[in-house]
C-alpha positions, 0 to 999 in steps of 0.5 A: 513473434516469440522472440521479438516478444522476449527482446522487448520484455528485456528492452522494458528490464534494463530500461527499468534498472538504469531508471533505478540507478539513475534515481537517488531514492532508495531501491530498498523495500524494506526501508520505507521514505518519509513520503511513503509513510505519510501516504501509507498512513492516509491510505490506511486510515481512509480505509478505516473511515470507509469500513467504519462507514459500511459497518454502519450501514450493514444489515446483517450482524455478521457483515457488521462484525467483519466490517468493524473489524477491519476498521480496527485493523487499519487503525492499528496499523496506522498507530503502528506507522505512526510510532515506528516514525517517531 
């Protein structure tokens, strides 16, 4: 059971290199597509809509302060994608 195991996960790690290597997009994390930067900057400032919301909406002070400042946090972020593209 073991075994068989073992050579499935191997099947599933050398189909998933020769899918790699077939494919013309760059298999380097550290340099992100234009894509992935245009996805990133949506999901990072739906993020902060959704905790600017919930800031809102807390009831206590303390969950208002995380909630803002997570909000801040992804703004940041997105300021920050949005000059390292230009």
């Amino acid at each position: 059971m073991i075994q068989k195991l073992r050579c499935f996960l191997q099947d599933l790690k050398i189909g998933y290199t020769l899918r790699l290597e077939k494919s013309s997009v760059s298999t380097d994390p550290k340099v992100p597509l234009m894509s992935d930067n245009n996805h990133l900057v949506k999901v990072k400032t739906a993020l902060a809509e959704k905790y600017e919301r919930l800031s809102r909406n807390a009831k206590s002070v303390t969950k208002t302060r995380q909630f803002s400042y997570r909000a801040v946090r992804y703004r940041r972020q997105v300021a920050q994608l949005l000059h390292d593209s230009e």
